[in-house]
C-alpha positions in Angstrom: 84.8 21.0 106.9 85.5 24.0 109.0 88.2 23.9 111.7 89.6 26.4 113.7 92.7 28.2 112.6 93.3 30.6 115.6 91.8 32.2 118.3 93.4 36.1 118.6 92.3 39.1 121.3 92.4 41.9 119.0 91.8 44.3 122.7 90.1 44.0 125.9 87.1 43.9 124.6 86.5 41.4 121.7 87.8 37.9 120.7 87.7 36.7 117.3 87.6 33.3 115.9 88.7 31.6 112.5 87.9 28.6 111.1 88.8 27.8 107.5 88.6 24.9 105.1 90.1 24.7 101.6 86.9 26.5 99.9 85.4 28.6 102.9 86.4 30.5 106.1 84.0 31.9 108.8 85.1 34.8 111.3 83.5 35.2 114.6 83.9 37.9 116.9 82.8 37.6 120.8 82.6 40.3 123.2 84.2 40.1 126.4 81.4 37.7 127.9 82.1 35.6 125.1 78.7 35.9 123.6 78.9 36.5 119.4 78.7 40.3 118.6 79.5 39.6 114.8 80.2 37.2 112.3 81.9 37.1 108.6 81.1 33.7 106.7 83.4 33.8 103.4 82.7 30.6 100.7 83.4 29.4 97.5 86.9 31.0 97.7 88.2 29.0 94.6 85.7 30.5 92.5 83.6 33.2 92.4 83.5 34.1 96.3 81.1 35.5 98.4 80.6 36.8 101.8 78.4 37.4 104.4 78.6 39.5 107.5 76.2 40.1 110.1 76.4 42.5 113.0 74.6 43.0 116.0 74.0 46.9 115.6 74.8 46.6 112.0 73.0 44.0 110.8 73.6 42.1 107.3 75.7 42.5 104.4 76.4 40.4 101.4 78.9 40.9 99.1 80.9 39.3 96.3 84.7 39.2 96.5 86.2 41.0 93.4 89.8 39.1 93.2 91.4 41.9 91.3 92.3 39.6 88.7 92.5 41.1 85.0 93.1 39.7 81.4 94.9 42.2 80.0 98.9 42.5 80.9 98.3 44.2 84.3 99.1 43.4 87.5 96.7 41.9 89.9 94.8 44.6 91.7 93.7 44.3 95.3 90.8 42.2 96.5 87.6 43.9 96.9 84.1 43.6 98.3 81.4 44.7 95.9 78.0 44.8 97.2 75.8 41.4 96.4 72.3 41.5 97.7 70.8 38.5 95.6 71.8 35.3 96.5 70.7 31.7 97.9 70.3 32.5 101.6 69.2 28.5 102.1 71.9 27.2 99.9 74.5 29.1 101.9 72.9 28.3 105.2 72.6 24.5 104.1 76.5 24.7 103.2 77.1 26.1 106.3 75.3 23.5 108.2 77.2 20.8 106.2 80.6 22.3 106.9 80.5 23.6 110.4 80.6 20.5 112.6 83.7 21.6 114.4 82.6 25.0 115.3 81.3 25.5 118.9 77.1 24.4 118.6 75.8 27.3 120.0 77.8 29.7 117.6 76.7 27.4 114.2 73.2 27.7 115.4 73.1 31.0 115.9 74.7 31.9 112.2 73.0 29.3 110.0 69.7 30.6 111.8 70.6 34.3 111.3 71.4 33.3 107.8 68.4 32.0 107.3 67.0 35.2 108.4 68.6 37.1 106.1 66.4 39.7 105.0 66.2 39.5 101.1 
């Protein structure tokens, strides 16, 4: 279950949110009449993770997390987001229903219904 790390003012103008769990972490950021101008839901972080991001004047973006991790004897590279536009849209809304109980309602409604909006 999601619950909230930190709550940080980046400027004057926007707020943003954390809530994390051992698999998943959602980032929510509010503008300065604390209404939700953008969100980044990150899950399965133990394996094979995924994210999706929304914004207001950007719209969606999925994407799946390239850990850097090789086989051969190189170091670990850094973490990457590599564009991922097929994926469960109502799997990942369900989980997020399931897991958000502690985030504020009116933010988890408005992501697990923009979620299930997601246009692919």
């Amino acid at each position: 279950m999601l619950r909230s790390i930190t709550t940080k003012s980046s400027d004057q103008s926007s707020r943003k949110l954390w809530f994390s769990d051992q698999d998943n972490d959602l980032f929510i950021w509010l503008d300065p009449q604390s209404r939700l101008v953008s969100f980044q839901f990150c899950y399965n972080k133990t394996f094979d993770e995924h994210s999706i991001s929304w914004h207001q004047h950007n719209g969606f973006s999925h994407s799946r997390i390239d850990t850097g991790e090789t086989r051969d004897s190189r170091y670990k590279m850094t973490p990457i987001m590599v564009p991922d536009d097929t994926f469960n849209f109502k799997e990942v809304a369900r989980l997020f229903r399931d897991i958000s109980q502690q985030v504020d309602n009116e933010f988890a409604d408005f992501i697990y219904h923009k979620i299930l909006g997601y246009p692919g």
